[in-house]
C-alpha positions as CSV (number, residue, x, y, z in Angstrom):
1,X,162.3,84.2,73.1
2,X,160.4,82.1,71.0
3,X,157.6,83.4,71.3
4,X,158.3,87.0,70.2
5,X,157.0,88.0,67.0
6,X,158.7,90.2,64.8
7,X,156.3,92.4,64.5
8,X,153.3,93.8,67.0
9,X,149.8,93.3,66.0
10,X,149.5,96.8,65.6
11,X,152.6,97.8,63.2
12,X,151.5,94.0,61.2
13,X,148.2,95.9,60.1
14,X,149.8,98.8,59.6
15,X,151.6,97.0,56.8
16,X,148.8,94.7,55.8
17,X,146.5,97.9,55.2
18,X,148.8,100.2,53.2
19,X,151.5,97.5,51.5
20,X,150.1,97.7,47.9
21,X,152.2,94.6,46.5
22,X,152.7,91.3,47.8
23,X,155.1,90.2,50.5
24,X,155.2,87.1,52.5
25,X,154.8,87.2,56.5
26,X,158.0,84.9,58.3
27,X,158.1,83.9,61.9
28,X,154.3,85.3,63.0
29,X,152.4,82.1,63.0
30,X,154.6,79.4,65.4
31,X,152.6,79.0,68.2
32,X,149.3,78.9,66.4
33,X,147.3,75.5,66.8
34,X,146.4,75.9,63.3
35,X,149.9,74.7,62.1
36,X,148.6,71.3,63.7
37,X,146.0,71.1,60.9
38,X,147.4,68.5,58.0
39,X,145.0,66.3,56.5
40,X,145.3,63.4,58.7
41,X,144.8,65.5,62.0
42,X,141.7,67.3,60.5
43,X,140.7,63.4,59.0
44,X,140.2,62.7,62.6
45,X,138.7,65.6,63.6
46,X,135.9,65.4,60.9
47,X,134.9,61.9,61.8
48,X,134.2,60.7,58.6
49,X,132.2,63.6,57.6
50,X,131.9,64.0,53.5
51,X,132.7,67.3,52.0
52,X,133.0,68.0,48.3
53,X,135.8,67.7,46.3
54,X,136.3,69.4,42.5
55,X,138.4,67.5,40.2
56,X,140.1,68.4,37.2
57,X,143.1,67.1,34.7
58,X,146.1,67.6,35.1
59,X,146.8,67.9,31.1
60,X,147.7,71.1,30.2
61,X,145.1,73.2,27.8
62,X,145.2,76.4,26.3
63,X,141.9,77.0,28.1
64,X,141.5,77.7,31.5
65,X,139.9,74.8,33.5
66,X,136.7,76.5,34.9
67,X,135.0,75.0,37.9
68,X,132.2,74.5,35.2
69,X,134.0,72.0,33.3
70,X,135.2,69.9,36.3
71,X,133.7,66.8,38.2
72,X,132.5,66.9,41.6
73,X,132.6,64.2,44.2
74,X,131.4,63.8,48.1
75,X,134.3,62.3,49.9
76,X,135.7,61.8,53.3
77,X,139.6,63.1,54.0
78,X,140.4,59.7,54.9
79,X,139.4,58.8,51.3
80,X,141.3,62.1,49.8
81,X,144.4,60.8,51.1
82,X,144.2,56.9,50.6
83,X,143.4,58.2,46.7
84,X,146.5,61.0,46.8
85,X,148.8,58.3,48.2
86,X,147.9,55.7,45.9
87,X,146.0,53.3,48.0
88,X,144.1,50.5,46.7
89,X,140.7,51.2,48.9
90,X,140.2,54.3,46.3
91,X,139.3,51.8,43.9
92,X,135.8,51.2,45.0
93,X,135.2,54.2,46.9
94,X,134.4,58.0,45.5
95,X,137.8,58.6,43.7
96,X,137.3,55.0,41.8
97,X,137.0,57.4,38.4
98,X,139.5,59.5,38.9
99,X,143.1,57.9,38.3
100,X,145.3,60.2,40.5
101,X,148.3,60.3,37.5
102,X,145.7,61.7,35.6
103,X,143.2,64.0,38.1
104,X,143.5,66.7,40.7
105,X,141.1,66.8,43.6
106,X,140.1,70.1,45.3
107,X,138.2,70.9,48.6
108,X,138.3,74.4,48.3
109,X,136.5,77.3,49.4
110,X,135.0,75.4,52.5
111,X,134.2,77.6,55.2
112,X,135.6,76.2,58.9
113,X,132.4,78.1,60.9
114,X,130.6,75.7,58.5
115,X,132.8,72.4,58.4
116,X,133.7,72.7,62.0
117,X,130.0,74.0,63.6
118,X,129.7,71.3,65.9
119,X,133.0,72.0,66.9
120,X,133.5,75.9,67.5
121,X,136.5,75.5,70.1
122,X,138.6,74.8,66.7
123,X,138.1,78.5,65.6
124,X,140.1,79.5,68.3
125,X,143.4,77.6,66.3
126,X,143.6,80.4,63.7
127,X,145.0,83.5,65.4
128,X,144.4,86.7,63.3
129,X,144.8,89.1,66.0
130,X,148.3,88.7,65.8
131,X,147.7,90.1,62.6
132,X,145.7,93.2,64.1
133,X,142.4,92.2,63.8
134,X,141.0,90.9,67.3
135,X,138.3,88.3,67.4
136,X,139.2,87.4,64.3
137,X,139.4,83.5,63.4
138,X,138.8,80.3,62.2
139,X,135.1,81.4,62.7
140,X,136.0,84.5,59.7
141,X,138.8,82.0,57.5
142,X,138.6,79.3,54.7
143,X,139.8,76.2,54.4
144,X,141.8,74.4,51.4
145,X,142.7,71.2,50.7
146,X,144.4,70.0,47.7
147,X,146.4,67.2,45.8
148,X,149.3,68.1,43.7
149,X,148.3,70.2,40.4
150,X,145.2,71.3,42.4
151,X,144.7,75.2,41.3
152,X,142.2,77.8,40.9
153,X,142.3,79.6,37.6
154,X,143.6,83.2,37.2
155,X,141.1,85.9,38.9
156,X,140.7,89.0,41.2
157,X,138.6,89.3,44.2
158,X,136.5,91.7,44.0
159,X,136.3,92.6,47.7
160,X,139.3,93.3,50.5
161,X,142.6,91.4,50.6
162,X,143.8,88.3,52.0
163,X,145.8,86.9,54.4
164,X,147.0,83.2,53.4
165,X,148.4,80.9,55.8
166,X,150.2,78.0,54.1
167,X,149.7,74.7,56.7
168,X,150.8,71.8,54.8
169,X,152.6,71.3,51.3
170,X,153.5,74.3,48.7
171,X,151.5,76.0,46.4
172,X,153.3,78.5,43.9
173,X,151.2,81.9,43.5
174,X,151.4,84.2,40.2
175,X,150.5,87.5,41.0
176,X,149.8,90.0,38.7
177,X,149.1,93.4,40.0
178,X,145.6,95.6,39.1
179,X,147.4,97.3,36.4
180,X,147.8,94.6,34.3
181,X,143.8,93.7,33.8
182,X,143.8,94.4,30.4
183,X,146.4,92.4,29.5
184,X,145.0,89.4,31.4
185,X,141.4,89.7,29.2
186,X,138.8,90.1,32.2
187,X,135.4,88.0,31.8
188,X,132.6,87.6,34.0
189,X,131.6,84.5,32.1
190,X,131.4,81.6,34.1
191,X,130.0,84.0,36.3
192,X,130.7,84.4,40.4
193,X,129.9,87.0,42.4
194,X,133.2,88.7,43.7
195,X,135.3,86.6,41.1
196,X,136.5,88.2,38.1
197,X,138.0,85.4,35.7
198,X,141.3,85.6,33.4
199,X,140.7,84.1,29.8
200,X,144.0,83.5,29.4
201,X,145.3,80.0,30.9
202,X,148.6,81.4,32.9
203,X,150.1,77.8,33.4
204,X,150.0,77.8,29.1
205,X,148.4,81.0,27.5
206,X,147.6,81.5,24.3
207,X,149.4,84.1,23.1
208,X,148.2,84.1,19.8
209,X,144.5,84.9,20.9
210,X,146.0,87.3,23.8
211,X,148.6,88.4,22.5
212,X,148.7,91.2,25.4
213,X,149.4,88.8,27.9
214,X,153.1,89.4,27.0
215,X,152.8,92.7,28.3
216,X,151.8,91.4,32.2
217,X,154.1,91.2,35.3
218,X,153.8,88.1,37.2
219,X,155.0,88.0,40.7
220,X,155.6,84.6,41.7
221,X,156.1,82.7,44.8
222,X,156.5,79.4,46.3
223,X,154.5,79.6,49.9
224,X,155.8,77.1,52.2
225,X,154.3,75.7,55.6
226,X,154.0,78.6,58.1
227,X,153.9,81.8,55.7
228,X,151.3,83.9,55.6
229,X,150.9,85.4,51.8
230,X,149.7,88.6,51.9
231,X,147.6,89.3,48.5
232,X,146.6,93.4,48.2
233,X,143.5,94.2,46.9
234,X,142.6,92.9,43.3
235,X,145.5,91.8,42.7
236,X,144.9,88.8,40.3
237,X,146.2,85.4,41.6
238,X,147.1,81.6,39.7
239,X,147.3,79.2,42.3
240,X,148.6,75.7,42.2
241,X,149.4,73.0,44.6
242,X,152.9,71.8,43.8
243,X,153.4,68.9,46.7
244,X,151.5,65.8,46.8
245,X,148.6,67.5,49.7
246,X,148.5,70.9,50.2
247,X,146.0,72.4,53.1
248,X,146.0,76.6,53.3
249,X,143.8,78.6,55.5
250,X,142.7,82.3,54.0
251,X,141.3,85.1,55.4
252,X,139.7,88.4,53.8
253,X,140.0,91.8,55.4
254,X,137.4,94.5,54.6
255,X,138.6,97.1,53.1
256,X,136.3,100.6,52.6
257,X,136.1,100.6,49.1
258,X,134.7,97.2,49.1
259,X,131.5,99.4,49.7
260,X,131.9,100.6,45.9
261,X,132.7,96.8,44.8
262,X,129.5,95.7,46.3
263,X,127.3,98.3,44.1
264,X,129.5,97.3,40.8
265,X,129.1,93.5,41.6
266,X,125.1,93.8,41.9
267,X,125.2,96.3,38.5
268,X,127.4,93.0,37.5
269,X,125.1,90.4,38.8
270,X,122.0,92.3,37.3
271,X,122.8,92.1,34.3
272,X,124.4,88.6,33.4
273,X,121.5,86.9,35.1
274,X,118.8,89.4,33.1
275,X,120.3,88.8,29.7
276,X,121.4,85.0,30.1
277,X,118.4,84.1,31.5
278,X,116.7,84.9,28.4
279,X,118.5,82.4,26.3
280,X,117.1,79.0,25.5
281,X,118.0,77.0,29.0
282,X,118.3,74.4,26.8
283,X,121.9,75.6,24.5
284,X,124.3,73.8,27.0
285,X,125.9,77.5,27.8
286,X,127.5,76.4,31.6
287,X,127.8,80.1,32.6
288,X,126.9,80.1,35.9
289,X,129.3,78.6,38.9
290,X,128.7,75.2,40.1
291,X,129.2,76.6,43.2
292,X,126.8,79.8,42.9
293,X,123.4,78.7,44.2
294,X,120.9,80.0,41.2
295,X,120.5,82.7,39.0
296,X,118.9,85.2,41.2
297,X,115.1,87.2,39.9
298,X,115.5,90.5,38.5
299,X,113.7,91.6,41.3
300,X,115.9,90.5,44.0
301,X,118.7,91.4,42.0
302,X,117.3,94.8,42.4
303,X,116.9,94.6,45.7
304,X,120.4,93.7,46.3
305,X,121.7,96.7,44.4
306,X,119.9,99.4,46.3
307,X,121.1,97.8,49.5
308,X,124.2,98.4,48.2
309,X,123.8,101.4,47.4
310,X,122.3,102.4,50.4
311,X,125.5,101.2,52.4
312,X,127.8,103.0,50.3
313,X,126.2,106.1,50.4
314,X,125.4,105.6,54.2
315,X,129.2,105.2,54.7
316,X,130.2,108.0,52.9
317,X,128.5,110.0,55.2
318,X,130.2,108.9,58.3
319,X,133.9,109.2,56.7
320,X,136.1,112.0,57.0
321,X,136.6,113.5,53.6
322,X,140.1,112.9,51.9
323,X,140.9,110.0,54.3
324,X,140.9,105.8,53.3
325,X,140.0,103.8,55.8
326,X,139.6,100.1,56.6
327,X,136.8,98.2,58.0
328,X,136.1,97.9,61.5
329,X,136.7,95.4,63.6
330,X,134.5,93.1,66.1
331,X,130.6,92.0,65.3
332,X,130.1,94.6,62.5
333,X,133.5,93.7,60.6
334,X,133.1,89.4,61.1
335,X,129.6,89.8,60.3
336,X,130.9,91.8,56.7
337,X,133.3,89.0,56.5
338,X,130.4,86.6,56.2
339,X,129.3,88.3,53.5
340,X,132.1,87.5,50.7
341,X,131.0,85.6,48.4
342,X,127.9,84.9,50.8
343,X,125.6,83.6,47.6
344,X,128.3,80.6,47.6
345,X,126.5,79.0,50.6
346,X,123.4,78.6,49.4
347,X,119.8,80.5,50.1
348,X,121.2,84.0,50.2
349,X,118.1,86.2,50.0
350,X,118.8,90.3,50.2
351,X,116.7,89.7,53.8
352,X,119.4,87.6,54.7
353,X,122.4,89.4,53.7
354,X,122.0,93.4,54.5
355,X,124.8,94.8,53.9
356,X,126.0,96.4,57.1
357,X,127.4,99.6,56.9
358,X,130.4,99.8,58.3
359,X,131.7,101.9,61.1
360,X,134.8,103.7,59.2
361,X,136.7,104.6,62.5
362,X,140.4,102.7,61.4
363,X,142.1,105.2,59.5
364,X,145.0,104.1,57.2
365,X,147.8,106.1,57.8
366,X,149.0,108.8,54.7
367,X,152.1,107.7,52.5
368,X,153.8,110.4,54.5
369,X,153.2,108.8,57.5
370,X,154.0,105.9,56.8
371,X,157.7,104.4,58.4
372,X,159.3,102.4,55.7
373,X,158.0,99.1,55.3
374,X,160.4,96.9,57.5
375,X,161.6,94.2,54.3
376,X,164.1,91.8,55.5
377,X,164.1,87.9,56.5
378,X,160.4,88.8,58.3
379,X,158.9,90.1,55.7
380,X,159.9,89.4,52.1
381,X,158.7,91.1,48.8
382,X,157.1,88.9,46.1
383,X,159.4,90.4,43.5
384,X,158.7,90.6,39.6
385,X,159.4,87.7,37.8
386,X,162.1,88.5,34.8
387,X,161.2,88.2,31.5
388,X,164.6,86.2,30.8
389,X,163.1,83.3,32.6
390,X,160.1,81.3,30.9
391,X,156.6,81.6,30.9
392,X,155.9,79.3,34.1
393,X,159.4,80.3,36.3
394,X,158.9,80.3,40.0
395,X,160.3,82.5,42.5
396,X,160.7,80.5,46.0
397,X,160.6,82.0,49.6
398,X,162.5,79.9,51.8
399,X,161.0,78.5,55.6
400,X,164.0,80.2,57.4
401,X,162.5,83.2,55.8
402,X,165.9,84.0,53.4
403,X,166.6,85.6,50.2
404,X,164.2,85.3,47.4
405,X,165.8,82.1,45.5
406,X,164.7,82.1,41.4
407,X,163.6,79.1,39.9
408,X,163.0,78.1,36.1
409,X,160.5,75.3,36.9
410,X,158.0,74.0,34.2
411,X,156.0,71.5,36.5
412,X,152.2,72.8,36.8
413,X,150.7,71.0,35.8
414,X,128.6,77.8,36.8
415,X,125.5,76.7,34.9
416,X,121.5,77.0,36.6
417,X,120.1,74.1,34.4
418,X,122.9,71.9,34.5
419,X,123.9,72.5,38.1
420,X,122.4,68.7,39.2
421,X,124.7,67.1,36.5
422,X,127.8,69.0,37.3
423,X,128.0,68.7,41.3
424,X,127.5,65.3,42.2
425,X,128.6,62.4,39.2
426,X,130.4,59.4,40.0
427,X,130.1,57.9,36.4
428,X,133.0,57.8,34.8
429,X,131.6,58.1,30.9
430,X,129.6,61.4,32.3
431,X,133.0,62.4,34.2
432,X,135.0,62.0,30.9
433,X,132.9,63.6,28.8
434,X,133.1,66.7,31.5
435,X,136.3,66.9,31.4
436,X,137.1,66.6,27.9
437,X,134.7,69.0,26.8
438,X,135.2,73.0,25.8
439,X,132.7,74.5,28.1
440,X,135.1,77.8,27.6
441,X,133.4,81.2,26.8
442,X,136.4,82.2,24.5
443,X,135.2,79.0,22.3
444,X,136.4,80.5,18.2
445,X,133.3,82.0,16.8
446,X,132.0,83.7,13.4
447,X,129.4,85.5,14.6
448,X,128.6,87.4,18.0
449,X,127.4,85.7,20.8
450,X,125.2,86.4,23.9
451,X,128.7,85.8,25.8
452,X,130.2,88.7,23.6
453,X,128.0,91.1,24.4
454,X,128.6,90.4,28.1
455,X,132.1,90.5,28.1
456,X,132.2,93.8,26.9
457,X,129.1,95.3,29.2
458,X,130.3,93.6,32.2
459,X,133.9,94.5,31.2
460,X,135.4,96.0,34.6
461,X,136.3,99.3,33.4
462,X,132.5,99.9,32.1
463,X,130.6,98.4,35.2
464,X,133.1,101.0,37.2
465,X,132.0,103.8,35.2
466,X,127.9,102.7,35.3
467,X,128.4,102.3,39.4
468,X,130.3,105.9,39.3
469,X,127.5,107.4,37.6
470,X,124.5,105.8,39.0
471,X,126.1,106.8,42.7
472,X,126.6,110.5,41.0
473,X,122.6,110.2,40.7
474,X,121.9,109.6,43.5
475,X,124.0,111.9,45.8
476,X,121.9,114.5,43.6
């Protein structure tokens, strides 16, 4: 019928928890409301509420374009897509600046608990429990919305991995897999927690400056409308919206080991705030996310890290030795969804967001135990891209759920002091001048800089090897 899935909620887990490369999800999602949710349905829904859009250009630099060096504007949906479709009321309203051959606008990152709170019933429209994770929903996801060339430069997540339903439009995904960090030339600079940046701009890197980036393996994908993308843990991720509008929905899964993540993100966090907050405020450094509320006291940053600290260790009691395990589910696991990237929306104090230690009772199944995973027209690999094909070559799933099809396609294309400048500006001489300007961290130098220094201390492999250690002291 219909309205059998091809895989249980239970054995869809199963794969979600233990596939360690991504795959795309066919066939789970048709009778979720969800799938309803285009721009002009959730237009209406909204009522003219504003959220904020990000803008960049859709000229292609060597640089990545960081959400410091973008424009921000508050706009309605119904003003989005008048502007993406080329109406003539954009030229007076909040898009007037922004000629739409020339910009890409983003709403991303907006949490639906928070969009939608007067409207809870919505939640109920994103179904993850097909996915095995009961009372998970809208309530737990985020909401994207994007015009074509819309994109989020090359980064890991630091915590968990994601589920990505694609609603309306395509967006094409390069994934590279953990492996390949070194080639990809981590930074921490703009700085977000749970982000960890690429300096190299995958849509048209550098290779003379990272030269190692020739030594990556992307694994790309064209999501279409009703796949879910499944992205494994730090896995790094390009995303770009290919079609005209573009609206995704994402959900993270806790994972067990996020509990280590959390104490290397506050090491992380402690020390980019301590040693750029002592710079002159005044050097026009834009290292801090536009979307990260401020740069946090040492104190509190503190604070946060033996919370952490205290919930790892606190866990690690409670697990059976030699076993992984994921998160649990119900209050304890939504609440811990909350908590990604919680700083983003706004007045986070570590009061506010204790970090609940989770019950570990969802045991991961050994690689022994483990049936093969089920590939076939239901579930489809994300397959390496070939080096033959060049630098930006796409790798499409189809709707129906078919063979992988391969493409050679070459269309693609946060600081504390300045934060009032950057969010809201609807003059276009400021907006240009944003836009054109190098607020890169990789900007050519002849002597070392404060950035320097960070990249290398907040480098992934050290923090790792500071939170190993300073958990080592305190087991003693």
């Amino acid at each position: 019928g219909e309205d059998v899935k091809p895989f249980t909620p239970e054995k869809t887990k199963e794969i979600v928890m233990s596939l360690q490369q991504p795959a795309v999800f066919c066939n789970m999602v048709g009778d979720w409301p969800a799938l309803h949710w285009n721009v002009k349905y959730l237009s209406a829904v909204l009522e003219g509420k504003k959220i904020q859009f990000r803008l960049g250009l859709k000229t292609v630099d060597l640089v990545p374009q960081f959400e410091t060096s973008c424009s921000y504007v508050e706009a309605t949906l119904e003003e989005f897509l008048a502007w993406s479709c080329g109406q003539p009321s954009c030229l007076s309203g909040p898009f007037s600046c922004y000629n739409y051959s020339k910009y890409w606008a983003y709403a991303d990152y907006k949490y639906i608990a928070r969009i939608f709170e007067d409207k809870p019933e919505i939640f109920q429209d994103v179904r993850w429990s097909d996915f095995g994770f009961p009372g998970r929903s809208g309530k737990e996801s985020t909401l994207w919305i994007g015009s074509e060339g819309a994109n989020t430069p090359c980064h890991l997540d630091s915590y968990g991995c994601n589920l990505v339903l694609q609603v309306q439009g395509r967006k094409r995904w390069h994934l590279f897999p953990p492996g390949d960090t070194s080639f990809l030339y981590p930074t921490r600079i703009p700085y977000e927690e749970s982000s960890i940046f690429s300096k190299v701009n995958i849509a048209n890197p550098d290779l003379k400056r990272f030269p190692e980036f020739r030594n990556s393996t992307a694994h790309v994908v064209t999501l279409s409308p009703g796949q879910v993308l499944l992205v494994p843990r730090h896995w790094w991720h390009y995303v770009e919206s290919i079609d005209p509008v573009t609206v995704s929905i994402n959900s993270w899964i806790e994972l067990d080991a996020d509990h280590e993540a959390r104490v290397e993100e506050a090491i992380t966090r402690m020390l980019v705030c301590a040693i750029k907050s002592a710079e002159n405020p005044g050097d026009g450094d834009l290292w801090l996310n536009p979307t990260e509320v401020e740069a946090t006291s040492h104190e509190i940053n503190l604070e946060y890290l033996n919370k952490a600290v205290s919930a790892y260790l606190e866990c690690q009691e409670t697990s059976v030795p030699g076993q992984a395990y994921s998160s649990s589910t119900g209050a304890k696991q939504r609440t811990n969804a909350s908590f990604k990237r919680k700083r983003r929306e706004g007045g986070c104090e570590p009061e506010s967001c204790t970090l609940l230690t989770q019950e570990c009772d969802f045991p991961t199944p050994k690689a022994e135990e483990l049936q093969k995973i089920p590939f076939g027209p239901h579930l489809i690999q994300v397959l390496p891209q070939s080096h033959k094909t060049n630098v930006m070559g796409a790798v499409a799933v189809e709707s129906g759920g078919g063979d992988l099809l391969h493409e050679n396609e070459e269309h693609f294309g946060k600081s504390h002091c300045k934060r009032k400048r950057l969010l809201m500006s609807n003059d276009c001489e400021t907006a240009a001048h944003q836009m054109d300007s190098d607020c890169s961290p990789c900007t050519s130098q002849t002597t070392l800089s404060t950035n320097d220094l960070l990249d290398c201390l907040v480098n992934p492999r050290v923090i790792s090897l500071v939170a190993q250690l300073l958990l080592e002291r305190m087991r003693v």
